[in-house]
C-alpha positions in Angstrom: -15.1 -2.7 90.5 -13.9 -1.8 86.7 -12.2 0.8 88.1 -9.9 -1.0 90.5 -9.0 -3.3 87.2 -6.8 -0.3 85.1 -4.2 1.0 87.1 -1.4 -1.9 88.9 -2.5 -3.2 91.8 0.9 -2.0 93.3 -0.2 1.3 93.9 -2.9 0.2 96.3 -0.1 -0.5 98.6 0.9 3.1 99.0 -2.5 4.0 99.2 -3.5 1.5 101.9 -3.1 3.4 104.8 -4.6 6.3 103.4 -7.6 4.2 102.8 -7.3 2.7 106.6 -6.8 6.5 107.7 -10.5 7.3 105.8 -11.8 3.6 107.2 -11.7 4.2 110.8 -12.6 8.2 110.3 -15.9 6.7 109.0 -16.0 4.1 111.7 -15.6 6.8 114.4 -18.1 9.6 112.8 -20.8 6.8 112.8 -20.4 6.6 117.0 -20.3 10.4 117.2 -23.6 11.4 119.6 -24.4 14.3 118.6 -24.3 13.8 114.6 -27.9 14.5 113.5 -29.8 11.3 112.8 -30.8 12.6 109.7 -27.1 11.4 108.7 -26.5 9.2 110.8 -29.8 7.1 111.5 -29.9 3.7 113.7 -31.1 0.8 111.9 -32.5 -2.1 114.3 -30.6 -0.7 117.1 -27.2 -0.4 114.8 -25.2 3.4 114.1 -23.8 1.7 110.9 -25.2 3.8 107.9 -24.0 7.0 107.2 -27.3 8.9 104.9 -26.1 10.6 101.6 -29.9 10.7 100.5 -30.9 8.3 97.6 -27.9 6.1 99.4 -26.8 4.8 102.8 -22.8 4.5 102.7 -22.7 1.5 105.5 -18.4 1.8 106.1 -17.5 -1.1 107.5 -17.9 -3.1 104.5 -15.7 -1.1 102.8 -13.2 -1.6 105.8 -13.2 -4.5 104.9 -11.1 -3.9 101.8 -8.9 -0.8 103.5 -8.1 -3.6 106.0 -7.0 -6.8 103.4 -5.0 -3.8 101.8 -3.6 -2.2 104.6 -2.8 -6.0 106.1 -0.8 -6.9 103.2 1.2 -3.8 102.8 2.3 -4.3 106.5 3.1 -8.3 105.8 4.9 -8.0 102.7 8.1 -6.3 103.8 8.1 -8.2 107.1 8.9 -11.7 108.9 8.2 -10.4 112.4 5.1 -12.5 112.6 7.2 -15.9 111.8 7.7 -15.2 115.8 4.8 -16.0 118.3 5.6 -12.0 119.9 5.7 -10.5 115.9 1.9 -12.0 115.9 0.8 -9.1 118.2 1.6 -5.8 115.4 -1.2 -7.5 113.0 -3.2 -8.2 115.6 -3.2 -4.5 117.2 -3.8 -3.1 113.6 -7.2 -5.7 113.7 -8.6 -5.1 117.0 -9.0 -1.4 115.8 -11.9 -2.1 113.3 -13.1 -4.8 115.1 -13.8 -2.6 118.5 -15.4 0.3 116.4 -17.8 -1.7 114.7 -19.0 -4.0 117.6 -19.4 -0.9 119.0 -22.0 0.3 116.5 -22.7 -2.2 117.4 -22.6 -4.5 114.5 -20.9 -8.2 115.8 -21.7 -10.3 112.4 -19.1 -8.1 110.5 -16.9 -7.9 113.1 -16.6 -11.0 113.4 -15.0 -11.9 109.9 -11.5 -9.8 110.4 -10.1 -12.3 112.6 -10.5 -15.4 110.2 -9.1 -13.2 107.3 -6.8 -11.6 109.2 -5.3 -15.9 110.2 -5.4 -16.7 106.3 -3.5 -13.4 105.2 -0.7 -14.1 107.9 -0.5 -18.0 107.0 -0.2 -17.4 103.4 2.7 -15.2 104.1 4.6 -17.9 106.1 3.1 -17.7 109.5 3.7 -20.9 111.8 0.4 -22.6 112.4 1.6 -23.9 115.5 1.4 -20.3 116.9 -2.3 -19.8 116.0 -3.0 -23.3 117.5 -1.9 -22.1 120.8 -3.8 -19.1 120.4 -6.9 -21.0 119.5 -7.2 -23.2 122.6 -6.3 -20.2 124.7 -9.2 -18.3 123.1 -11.2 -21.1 123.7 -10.8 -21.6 127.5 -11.3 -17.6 127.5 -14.4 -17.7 125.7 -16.8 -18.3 128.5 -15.0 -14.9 129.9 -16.4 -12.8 127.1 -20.3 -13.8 127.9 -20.7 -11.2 130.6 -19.8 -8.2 128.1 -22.2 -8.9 125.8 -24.9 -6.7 125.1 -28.7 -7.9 126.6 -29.7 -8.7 123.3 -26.7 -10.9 121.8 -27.2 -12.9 125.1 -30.7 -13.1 124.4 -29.7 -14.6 120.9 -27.4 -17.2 122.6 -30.2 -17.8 125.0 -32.6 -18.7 122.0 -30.2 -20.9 120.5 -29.6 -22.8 123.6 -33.9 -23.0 123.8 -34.0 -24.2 120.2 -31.4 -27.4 120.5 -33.6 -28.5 123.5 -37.0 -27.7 122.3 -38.1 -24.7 124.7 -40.2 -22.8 122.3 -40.8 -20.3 124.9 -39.1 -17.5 123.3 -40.5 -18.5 119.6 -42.4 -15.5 118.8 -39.8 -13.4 120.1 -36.0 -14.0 120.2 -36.4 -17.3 118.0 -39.3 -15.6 116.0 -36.6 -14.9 112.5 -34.8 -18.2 113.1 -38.1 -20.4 113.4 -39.5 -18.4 110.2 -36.0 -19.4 108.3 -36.5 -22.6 109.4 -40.1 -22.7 108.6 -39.2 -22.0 104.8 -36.0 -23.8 104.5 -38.7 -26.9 105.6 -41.4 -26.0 102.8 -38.5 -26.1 100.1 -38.0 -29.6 100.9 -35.4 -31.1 98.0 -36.6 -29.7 94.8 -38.1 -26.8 95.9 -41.9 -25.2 95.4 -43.3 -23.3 92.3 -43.0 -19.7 92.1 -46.5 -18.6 92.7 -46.6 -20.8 95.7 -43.1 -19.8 97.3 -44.0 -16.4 96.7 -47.5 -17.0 99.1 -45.3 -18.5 101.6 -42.4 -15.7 101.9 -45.3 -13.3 101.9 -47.4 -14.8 104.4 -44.8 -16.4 106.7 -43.4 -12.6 107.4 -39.7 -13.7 107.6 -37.8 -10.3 108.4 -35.6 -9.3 106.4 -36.2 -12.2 103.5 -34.6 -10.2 100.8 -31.5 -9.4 102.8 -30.4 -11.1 105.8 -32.1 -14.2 105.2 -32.3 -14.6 101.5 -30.6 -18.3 101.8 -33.9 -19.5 103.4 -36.1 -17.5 100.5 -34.0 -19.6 98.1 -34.1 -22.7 99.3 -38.0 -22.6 99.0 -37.8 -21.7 95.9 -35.4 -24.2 94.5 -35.3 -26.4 97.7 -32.0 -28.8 98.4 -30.9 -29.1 94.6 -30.9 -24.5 95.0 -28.9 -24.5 98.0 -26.4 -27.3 96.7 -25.9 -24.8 93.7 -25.3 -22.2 95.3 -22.7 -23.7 97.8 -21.3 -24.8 94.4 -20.6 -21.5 93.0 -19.2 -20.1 96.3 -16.8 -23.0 95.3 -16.1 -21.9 92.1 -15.7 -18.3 93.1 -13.2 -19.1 95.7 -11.4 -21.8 94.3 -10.5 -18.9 91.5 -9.2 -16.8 94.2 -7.2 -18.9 95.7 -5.6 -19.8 92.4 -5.2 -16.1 91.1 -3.3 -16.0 94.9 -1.2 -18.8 94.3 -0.3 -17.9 90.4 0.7 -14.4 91.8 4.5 -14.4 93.2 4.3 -10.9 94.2 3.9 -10.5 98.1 1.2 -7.8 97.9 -0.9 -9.2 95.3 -1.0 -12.7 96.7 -2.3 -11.3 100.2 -4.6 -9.1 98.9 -6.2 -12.0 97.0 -6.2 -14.7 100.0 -7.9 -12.2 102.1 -10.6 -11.4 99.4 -10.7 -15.0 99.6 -11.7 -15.3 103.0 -13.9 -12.8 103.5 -16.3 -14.2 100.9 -17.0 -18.0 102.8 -16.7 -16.6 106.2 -18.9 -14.2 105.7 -21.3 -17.0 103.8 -20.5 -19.7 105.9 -22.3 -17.0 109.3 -25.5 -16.0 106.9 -26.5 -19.4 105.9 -25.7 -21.2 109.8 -27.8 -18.0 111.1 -30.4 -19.0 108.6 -30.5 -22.7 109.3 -30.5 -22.2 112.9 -27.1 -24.0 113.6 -25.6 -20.0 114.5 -27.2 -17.2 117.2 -28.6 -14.5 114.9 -26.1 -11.6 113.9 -27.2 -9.1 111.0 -24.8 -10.3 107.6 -25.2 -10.3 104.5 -24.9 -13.4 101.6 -22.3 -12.7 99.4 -23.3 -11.7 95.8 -27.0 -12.6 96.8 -28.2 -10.4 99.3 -30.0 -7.2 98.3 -27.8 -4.2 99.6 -25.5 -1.2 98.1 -22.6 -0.5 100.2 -22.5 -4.8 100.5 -22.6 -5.2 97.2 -20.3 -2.1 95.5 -17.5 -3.4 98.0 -17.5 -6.6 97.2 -17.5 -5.6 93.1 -14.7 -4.0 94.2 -12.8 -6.8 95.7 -13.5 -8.3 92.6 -11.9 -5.8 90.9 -8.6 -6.1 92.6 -8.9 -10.0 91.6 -9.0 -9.2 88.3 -6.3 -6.6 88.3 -3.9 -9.3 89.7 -5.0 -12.2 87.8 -4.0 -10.1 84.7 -0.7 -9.2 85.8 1.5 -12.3 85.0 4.4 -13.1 87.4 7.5 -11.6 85.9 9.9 -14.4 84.3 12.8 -15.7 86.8 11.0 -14.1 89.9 11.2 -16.2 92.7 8.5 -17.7 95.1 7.5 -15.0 97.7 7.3 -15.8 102.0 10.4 -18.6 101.4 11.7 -19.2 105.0 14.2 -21.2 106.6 12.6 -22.4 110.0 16.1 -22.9 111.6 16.3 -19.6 113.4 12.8 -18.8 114.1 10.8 -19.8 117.3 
């Protein structure tokens, strides 16, 4: 991330679509068939890791920032998207890293583009009245979607549906994670267990994936209601600062940038800890700053980095506000 703090966060915009260009090269290598699996090895059913030996490089969390650059860059110049039809350019450019990676396939990533990709376009003016059309019409569509899911993300759905009404049929198989999350989050109670003990109980409940995925449910055992309070506190914190970096900044590139940083963080939060209280269908994503992981971790240092870099760049005297519009002409 310390290296994204030096030079002006400016020059990112020229280099955003370079860094889109190398984003979606990645995205497509990982779905080529006939790469060996030495380099590119599934992971529980997923293409998503590219294998550089003592490191797996997993792109599409580093698309994540090529995207919140590439976005911004495109928004900045513009008011196209003050119209419902100018809504359909940033929405194209999205649907491009959104396809490759569910089809790696990898949904719980996927799935946090379109709720950054809303914040970036409403912070640079965007009517909200236009995306509340579009939400009801995604809405009624919804039920559409079910039949081109994979087997096993309907089976996920399935499970959740079986856990609101009881039906433990599928509990050691499709609710198996979920019920072991849910198992742990229990034991925590509100203060939490002692460490010996909380270790015996990760161990020997054989939650998969407790020191990734599902770390939120490892924590809360540990440190019970009062740990999981504190850390929904410093998600706060953390993006209550990035919203105020965004709105200090009066430079149209910088201030995106920063409200989708922003975004990505409690989306992506908000999934992981609903998946690991049972309220959300499983989908593989990591906690924020918790989870272990390299690519997940190095990107987002490196969206802190680009905080940093514009929260130390003061807005330059007389500028004037940035995404000021006049609604008279504009449908």
């Amino acid at each position: 991330g310390a290296c994204l703090i030096v030079p002006h966060y400016r020059i990112f915009a020229e280099l955003s679509w370079v860094a889109g260009a190398m984003a979606v090269g990645l995205l497509l290598f990982l779905l080529v068939p006939f790469v060996p699996s030495s380099i590119v090895r599934p992971i529980n059913g997923a293409r998503a890791w590219i294998n550089l030996g003592p490191f797996g490089l997993q792109p599409a969390e580093f698309t994540k920032l090529a995207f919140v650059l590439l976005m911004a860059n495109y928004l900045r110049h513009r008011k196209t998207y003050r119209r419902f039809t100018g809504l359909i350019p940033p929405a194209v450019i999205t649907f491009v890293p959104i396809v490759l990676i569910l089809l790696q396939p990898d949904m719980g990533t996927a799935m946090l583009f379109l709720p950054a990709l809303v914040a970036m376009l409403v912070a640079a003016g965007a009517k909200l009245k236009h995306f509340a059309i579009i939400g009801v019409i995604g809405l009624a569509l919804a039920p559409v979607s079910y039949p081109f899911l994979l087997p096993h993300q309907k089976e996920r759905i399935t499970a959740l549906i079986h856990q609101y009404q009881g039906d433990t049929t599928t509990a050691d198989s499709t609710q198996f994670q979920t019920r072991k999350a849910m198992e742990l989050i229990g034991a925590g109670g509100v203060a939490g267990v002692p460490e010996t003990k909380s270790r015996a109980l990760v161990r020997y409940n054989a939650l998969p994936e407790a020191h990734n995925d599902m770390i939120f449910s490892v924590i809360i055992n540990r440190f019970g209601l009062v740990g999981a309070t504190g850390v929904l506190a410093l998600y706060f914190v953390w993006i209550a600062s990035a919203l105020a970096i965004a709105a200090r900044c009066r430079e149209p590139f910088g201030r995106i940038v920063a409200v989708g940083i922003a975004t990505f963080v409690p989306v992506q939060a908000a999934i992981n800890m609903g998946v690991c209280t049972g309220i959300l269908p499983v989908v593989g994503i990591t906690l924020p700053f918790l989870s272990y992981g390299g690519s997940s971790v190095i990107a987002l240092l490196m969206g802190v980095g680009l905080l940093v870099n514009i929260s130390i760049r003061p807005p330059r005297q007389m500028q004037r506000a940035s995404f000021e519009f006049d609604d008279d002409d504009e449908i």
